[in-house]
DRENMAR-426310 format. One record per residue: x, y, z of N, C-alpha, C, O in turn; residue in three letters. Coordinates in steps of 0.05 Angstrom, whole numbers, plus 5000, padded with zeros to 4 digits. Layout:
N
XYZXYZXYZXYZALA...
//
This chain:
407
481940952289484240862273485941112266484841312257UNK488341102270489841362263490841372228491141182213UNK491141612224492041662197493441532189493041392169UNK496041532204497741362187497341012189498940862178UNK495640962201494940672195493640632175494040442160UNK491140862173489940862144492140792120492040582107UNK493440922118496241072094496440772084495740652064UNK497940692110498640322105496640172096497139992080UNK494640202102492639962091492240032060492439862043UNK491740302055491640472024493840292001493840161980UNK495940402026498040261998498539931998499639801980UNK497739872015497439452013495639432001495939201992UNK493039551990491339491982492339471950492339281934UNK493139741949493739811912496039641910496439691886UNK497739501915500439301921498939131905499139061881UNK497239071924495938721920494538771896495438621878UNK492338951886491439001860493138981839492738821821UNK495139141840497539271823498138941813497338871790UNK499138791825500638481829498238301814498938221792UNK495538221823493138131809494338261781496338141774UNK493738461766493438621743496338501734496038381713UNK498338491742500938431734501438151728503138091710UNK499937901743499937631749498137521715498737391696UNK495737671725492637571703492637651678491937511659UNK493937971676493238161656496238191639496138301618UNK498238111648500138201634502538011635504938061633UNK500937721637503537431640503237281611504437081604UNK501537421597502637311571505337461545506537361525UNK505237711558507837911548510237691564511737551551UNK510137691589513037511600513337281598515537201605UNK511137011585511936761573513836821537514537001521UNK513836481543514836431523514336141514513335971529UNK515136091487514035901473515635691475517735741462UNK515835441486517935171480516335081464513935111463UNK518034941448517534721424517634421434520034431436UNK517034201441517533941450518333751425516633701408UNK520533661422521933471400521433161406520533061427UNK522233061386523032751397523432581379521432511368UNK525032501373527132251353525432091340523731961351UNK525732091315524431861306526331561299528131521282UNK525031391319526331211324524930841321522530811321UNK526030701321524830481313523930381339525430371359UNK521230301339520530141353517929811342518029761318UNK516429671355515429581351511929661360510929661382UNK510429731334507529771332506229541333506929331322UNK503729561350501829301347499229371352499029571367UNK497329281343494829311348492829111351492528981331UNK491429061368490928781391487928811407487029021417UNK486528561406483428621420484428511449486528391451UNK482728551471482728411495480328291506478128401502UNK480528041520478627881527477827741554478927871572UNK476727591560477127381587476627171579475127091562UNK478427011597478026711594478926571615480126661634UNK478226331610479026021627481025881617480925761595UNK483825881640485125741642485125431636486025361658UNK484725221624485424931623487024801612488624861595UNK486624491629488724311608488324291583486124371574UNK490024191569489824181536487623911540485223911534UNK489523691551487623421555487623481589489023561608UNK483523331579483123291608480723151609478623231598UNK481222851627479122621611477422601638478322621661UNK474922571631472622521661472222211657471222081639UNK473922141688473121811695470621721705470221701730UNK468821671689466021431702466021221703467921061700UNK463321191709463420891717460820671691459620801674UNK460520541692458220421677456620271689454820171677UNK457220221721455420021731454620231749455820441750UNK452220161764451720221789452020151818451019921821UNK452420201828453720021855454620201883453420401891UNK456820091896458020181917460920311917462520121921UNK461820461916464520531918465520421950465220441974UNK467520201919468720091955470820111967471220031990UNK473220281946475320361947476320451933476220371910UNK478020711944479620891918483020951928483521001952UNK484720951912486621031913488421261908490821261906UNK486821461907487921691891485621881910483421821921UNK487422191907486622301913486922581902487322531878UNK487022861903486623041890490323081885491823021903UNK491423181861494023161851495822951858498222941861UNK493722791861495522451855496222461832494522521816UNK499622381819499722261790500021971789501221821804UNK498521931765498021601762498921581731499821791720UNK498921341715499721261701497521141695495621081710UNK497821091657495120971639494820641655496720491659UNK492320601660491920291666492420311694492020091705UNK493320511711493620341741490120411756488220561748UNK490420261777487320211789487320431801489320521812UNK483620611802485120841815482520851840482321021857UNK480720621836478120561845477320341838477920221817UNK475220251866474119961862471819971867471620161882UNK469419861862466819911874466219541877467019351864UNK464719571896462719291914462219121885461119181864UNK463218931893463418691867461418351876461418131865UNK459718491902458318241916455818231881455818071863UNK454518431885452018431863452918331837451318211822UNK455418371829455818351802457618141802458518101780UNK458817951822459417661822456917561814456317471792UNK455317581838452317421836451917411801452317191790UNK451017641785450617631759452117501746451117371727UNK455317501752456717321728456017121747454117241756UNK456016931757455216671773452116621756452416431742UNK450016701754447716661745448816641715449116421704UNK449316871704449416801677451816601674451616511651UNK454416461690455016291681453715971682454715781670UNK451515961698451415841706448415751682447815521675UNK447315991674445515971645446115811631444815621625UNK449215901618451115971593451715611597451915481576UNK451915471618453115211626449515021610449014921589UNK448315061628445714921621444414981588443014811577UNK445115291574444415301547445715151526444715081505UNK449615091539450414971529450014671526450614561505UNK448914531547449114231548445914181529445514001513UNK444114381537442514341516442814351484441814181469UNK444014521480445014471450446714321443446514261419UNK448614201457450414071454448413801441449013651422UNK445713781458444713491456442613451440441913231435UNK441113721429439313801408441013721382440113591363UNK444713861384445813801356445913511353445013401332UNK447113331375447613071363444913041365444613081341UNK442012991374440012931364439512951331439712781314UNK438813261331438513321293439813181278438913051259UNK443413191288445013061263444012761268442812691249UNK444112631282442512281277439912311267439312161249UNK438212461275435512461259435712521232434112411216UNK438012731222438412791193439612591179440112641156UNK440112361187440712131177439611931164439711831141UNK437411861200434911721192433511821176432711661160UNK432612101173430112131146431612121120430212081100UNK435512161117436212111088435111801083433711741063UNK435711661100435511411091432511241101432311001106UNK429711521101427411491107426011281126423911161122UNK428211271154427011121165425011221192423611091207UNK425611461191423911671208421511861194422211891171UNK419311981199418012071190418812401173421112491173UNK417012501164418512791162417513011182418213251179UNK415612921204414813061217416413061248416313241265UNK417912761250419912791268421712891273422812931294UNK422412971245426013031230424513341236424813421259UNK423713431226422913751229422313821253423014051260UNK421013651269420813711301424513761311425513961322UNK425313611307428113561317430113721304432213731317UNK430213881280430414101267430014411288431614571297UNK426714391289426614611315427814581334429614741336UNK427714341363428314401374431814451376432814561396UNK432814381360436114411348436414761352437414891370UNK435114831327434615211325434515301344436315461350UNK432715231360431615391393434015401404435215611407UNK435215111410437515021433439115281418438615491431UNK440715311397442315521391441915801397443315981406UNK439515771389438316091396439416151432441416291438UNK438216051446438716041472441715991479442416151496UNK443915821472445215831474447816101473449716181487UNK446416181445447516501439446816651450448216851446UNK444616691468443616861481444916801509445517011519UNK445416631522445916591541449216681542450116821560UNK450516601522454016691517453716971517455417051533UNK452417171507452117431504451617561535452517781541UNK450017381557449517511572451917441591452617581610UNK452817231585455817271606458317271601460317171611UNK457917431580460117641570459017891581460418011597UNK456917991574456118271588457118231619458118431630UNK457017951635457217971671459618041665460218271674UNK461417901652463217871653464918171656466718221672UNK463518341633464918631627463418791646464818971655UNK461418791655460818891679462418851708463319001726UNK462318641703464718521728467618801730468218941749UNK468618781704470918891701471119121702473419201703UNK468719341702468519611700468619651725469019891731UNK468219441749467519561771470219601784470319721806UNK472719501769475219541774475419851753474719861729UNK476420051768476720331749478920381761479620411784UNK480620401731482720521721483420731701481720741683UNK485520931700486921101690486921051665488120851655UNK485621221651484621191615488521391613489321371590UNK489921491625491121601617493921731635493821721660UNK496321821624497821891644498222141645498822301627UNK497622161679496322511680496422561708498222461721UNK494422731722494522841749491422951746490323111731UNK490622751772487822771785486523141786487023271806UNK485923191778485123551780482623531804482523681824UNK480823341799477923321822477523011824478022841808UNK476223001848475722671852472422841867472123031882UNK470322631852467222801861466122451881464022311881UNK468222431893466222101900469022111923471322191920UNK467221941951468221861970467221501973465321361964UNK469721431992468821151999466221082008465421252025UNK464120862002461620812010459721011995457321001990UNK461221161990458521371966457021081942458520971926UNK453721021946453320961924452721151887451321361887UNK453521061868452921171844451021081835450020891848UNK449621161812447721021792448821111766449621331760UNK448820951757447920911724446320881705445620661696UNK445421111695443721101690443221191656444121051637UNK441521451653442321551631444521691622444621691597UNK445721781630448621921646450621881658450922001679UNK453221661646454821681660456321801688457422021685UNK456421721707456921851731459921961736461621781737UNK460822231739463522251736464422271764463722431781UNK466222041765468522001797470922121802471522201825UNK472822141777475722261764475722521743474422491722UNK477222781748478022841728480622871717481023091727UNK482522821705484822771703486222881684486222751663UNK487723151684489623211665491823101658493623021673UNK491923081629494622951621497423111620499623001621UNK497323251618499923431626499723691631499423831611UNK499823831659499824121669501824251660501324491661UNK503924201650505924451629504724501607505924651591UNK502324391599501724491577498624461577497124271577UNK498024881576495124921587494225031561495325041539UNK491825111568490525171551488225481563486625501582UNK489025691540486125831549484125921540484226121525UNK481825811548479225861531477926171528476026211543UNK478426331518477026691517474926671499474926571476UNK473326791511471326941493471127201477471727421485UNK470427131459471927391440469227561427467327421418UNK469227751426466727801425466827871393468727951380UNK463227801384463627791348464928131334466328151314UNK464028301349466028581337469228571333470428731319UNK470828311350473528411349473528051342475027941358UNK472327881326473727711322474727631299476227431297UNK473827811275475327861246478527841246480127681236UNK478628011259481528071267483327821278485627801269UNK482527671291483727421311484327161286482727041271UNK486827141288488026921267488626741275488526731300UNK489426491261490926231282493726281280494726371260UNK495226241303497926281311498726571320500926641325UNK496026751321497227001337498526981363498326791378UNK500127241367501027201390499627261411499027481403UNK499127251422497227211452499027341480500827191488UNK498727571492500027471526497427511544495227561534UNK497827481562495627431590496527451611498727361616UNK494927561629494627641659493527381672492527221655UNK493527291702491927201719492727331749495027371758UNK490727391759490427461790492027411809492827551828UNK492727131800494026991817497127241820497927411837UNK498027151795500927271795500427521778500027491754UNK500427771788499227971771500828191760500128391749UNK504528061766506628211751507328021737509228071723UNK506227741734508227541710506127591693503827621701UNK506927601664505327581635506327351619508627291612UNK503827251616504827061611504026951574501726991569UNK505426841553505326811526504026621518503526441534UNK503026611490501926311482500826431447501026651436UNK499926231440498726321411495626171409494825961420UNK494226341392491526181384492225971364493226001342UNK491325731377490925421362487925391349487525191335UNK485425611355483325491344481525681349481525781371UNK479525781326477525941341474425721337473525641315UNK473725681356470625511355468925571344468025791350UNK467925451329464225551314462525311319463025081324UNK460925411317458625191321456825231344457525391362UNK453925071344451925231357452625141395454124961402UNK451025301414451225211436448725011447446324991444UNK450624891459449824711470450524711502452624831508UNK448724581528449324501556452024311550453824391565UNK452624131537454524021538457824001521459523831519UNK457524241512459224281492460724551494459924781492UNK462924441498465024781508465324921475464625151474UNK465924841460466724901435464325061414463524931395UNK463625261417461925371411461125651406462725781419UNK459325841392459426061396456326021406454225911399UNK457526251431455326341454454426621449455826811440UNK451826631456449526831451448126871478446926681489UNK448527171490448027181516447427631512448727841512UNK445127551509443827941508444027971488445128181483UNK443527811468443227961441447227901429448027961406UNK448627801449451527941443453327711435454027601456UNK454027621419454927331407457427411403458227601390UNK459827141422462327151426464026871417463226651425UNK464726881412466526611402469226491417471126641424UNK469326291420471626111434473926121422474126001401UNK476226271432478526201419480026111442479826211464UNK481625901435483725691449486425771439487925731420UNK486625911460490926001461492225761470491325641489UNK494125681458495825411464497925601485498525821476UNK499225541517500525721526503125491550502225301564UNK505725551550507125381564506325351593504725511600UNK506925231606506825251635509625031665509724901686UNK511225151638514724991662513425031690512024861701UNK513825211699513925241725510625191751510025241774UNK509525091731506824921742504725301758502825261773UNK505325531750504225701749501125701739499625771757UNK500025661722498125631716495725451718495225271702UNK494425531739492825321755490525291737489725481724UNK488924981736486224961725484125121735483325091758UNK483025321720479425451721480725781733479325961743UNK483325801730484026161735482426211719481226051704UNK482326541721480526701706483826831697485626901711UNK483526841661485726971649485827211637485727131614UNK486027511634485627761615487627681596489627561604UNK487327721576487827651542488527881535487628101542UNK490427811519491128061495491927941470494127841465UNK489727971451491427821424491327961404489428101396UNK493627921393494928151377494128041341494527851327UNK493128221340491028161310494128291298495128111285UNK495628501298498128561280500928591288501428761305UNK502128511282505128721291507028731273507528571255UNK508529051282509929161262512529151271512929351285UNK515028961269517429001297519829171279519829221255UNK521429221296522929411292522529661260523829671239UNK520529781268520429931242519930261258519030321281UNK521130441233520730721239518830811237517330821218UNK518430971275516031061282516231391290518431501292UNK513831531294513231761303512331771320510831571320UNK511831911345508832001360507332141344508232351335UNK504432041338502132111339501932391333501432501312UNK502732511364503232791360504132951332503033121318UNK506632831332508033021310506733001283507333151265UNK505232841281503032931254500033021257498133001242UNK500433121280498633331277499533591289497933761297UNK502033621289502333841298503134061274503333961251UNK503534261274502334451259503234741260501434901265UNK505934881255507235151263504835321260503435271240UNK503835551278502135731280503336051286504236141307UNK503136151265504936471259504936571288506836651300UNK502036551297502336681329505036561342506736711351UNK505336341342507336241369510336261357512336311371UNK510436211323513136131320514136441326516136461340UNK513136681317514736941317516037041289514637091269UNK518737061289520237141263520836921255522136991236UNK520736621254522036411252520036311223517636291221UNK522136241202521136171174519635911176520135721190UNK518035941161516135611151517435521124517735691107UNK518335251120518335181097515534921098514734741113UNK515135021078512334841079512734591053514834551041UNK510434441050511034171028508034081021506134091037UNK507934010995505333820997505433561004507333440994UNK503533401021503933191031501533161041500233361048UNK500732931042497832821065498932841091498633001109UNK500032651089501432641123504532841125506432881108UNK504132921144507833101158508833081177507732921193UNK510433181183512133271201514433481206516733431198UNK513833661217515933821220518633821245518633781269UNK521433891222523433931248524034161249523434231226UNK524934361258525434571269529134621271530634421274UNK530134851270532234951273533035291281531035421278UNK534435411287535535661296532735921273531236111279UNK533535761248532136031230528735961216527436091200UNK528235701228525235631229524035241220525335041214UNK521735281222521035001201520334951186518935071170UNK521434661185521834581163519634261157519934061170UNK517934281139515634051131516733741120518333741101UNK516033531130517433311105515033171108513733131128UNK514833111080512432841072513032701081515432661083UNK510832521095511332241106509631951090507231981085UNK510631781086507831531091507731461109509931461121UNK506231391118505731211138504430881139503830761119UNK504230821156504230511160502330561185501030751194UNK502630301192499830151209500430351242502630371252UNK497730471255498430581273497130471307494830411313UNK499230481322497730371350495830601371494730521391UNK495930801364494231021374496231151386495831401386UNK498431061396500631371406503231291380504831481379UNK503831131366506131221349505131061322503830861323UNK505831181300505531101277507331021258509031181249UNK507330781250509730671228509730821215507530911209UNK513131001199514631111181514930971155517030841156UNK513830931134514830831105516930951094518730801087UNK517231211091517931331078518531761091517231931103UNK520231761082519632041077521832201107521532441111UNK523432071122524232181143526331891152525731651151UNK529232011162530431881173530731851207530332041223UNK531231631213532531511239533631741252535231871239UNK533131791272534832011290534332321287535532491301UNK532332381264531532711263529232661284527932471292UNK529333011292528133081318525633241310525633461299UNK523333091317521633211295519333391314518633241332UNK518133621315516233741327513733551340512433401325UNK513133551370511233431373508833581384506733461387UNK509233811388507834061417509734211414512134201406UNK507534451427508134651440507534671470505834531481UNK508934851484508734931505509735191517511935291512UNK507835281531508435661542508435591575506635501590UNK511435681580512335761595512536041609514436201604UNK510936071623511236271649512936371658514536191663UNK514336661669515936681680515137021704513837221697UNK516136991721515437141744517637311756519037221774UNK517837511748520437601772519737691797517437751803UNK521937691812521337711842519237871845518538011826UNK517837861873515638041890517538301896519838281905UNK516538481891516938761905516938831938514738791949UNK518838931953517438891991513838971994512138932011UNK514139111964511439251973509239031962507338991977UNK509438891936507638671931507638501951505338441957UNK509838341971510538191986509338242010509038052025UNK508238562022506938582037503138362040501538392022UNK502438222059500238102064498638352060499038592060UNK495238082056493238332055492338462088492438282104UNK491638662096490738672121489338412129489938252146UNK487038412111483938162118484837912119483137732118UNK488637852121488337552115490337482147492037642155UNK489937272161491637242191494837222180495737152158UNK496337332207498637252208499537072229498036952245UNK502537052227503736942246503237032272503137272276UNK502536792301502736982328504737212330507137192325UNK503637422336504837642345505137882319506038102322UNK504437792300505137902285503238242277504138452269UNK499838142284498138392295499138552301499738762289UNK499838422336501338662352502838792349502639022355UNK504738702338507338902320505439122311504439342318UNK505538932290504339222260502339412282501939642275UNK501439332303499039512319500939712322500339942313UNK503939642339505239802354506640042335507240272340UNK506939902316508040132294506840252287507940472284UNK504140252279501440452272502440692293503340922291UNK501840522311500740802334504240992336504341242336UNK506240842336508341012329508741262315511041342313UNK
//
């Protein structure tokens, strides 16, 4: 390697040192201090738990049946709308003719018996007034009188039951609404049993839903009736959508009972029912909804950032610049040409980035929120600007610098 290539690498080396030492060691002499401001201005504070829940109708009635039988025809099908009383299903009416036919046909023969037991008794109750019958005939004829009635009533009872059996097997619309599920096809048989069998479920009006959240017992103090409520669903995941709580549920759980507080790990959550519009038929039955219900709000009232009460003039950063200081719990400082200046504040209810203003500061002062140090660099020297030997250059660029060495 020739001398004067050495020379060059000597002085790129101490360049690049020199520049490190100048960058690391000596960039806090060339910053400087910004202050960050910002208006105190009105806005609206709130503070609010979040939840999940189920989308539903407000009303929504499950159609069964009470007989057992055959499904022998239906008319409706999934967002069919129907109207209270129209037929919306028929089931096989061969079995349950037969029954009203038997029991009318009881109800006919219990009747002609009693019919002929009464005029018996009443002529026998005659003959023994005027003792021409025994008293053991009159009392025979007494019973069988009783019996005939007995049976008679029993027989009217049972074909009225055919009768209303008969009529169930015609199923109709408890209500006016729109089919949400139909769990039964044509020829499907049902039973009846201990358990009503459900065929229909039917909402009564889809503009107006309902959503069930679970709220868990740490944040349900807070949850009032008529808060304001908005919510997310999946479905549409830029519309938000509004509503208010109509009810929070208590009471134990049960398999059959939505209305309840549930206990699941130790972790007990409670039902609250947001009442929520739905014009535009957006809100489908059994979405999954994210909740936000707003336990407070503070609307148009004067606020701060957060920041500016805790921020804090520090002799290092301000320089020559005066403090006027104040006693106060809470502050804020604004700033000017010849230093800052402290004002008491109260405060009010806070959402974690801005805090309600009571007192103590007007609309439109610009109040300290941060600091910030700013860097500044003046140009590279040719000689800082020189690369290190050890690091690659551009093609061709070796060769050069080779050719000039040896120069």
């Amino acid at each position: 390697m020739s001398k004067k290539k050495i020379i060059v690498t000597i002085i790129v080396a101490v360049a690049v040192v020199a520049g490190g030492f100048w960058i690391f060691g000596g960039s806090k002499a060339h910053s400087k201090v910004d202050f960050v401001t910002e208006a105190v201005k009105k806005k609206t504070v709130s503070n609010s738990i979040t939840a999940t829940g189920t989308i539903e109708p407000v009303t929504e009635v499950q159609v069964g049946t009470q007989v057992s039988g055959i499904i022998d025809k239906i008319y409706v099908d999934y967002n069919s709308i129907v109207k209270k009383g129209e037929i919306i299903a028929e089931m096989d009416k061969v079995t349950l003719l037969s029954d009203l036919q038997s029991a009318q046909a009881t109800y006919n023969g219990a009747k002609a018996e009693y019919d002929y037991q009464k005029k018996l008794y009443e002529r026998n109750r005659k003959l023994h007034e005027k003792r021409l019958i025994s008293d053991t005939d009159y009392e025979e004829s007494v019973y069988s009188y009783r019996r005939a009635e007995s049976t008679y009533q029993q027989s009217e009872a049972a074909l009225a039951k055919a009768e209303r059996n008969l009529s169930y097997a015609t199923i109709t619309s408890p209500i006016d609404g729109v089919v949400t599920s139909k769990d039964v096809e044509e020829g499907q048989t049902v039973a009846s049993g201990f358990e009503t069998p459900t065929l229909f479920n039917i909402a009564a009006d889809l503009t107006k839903m309902q959503v069930v959240a679970d709220v868990d017992e740490a944040d349900i103090a807070g949850v009032r009736d008529s808060a304001k409520v908005t919510f997310t669903v999946d479905a549409y995941p830029d519309d938000v959508f509004t509503g208010t709580v109509r009810q929070i549920r208590l009471g134990s759980t049960n398999s059959s009972s939505t209305s309840s507080a549930t206990t699941s790990e130790s972790v007990v959550t409670y039902e609250v029912v947001i009442t929520a519009d739905n014009p535009d038929l957006k809100l489908k039955p059994r979405l999954t909804a994210n909740v936000t219900i707003y336990t407070s709000i503070r609307e148009n009232v004067l606020t701060v950032p957060n920041k500016a009460l805790r921020f804090t003039p520090e002799k290092s950063l301000i320089g020559k610049r005066t403090v006027t200081d104040c006693e106060g719990t809470h502050k804020v400082w604004t700033m000017d040409d010849n230093g800052f200046t402290a004002h008491a504040v109260e405060t009010g209810m806070s959402d974690g980035a801005n805090t309600e203003i009571l007192s103590g500061i007007e609309e439109g002062a610009q109040v300290v929120t941060e600091t910030k140090l700013k860097g500044s660099m003046p140009e590279m020297s040719p000689a800082q600007s020189e690369r290190s030997p050890f690091m690659p250059g551009p093609p061709g660029r070796d060769k050069k610098d080779k050719n000039k060495a040896e120069e």
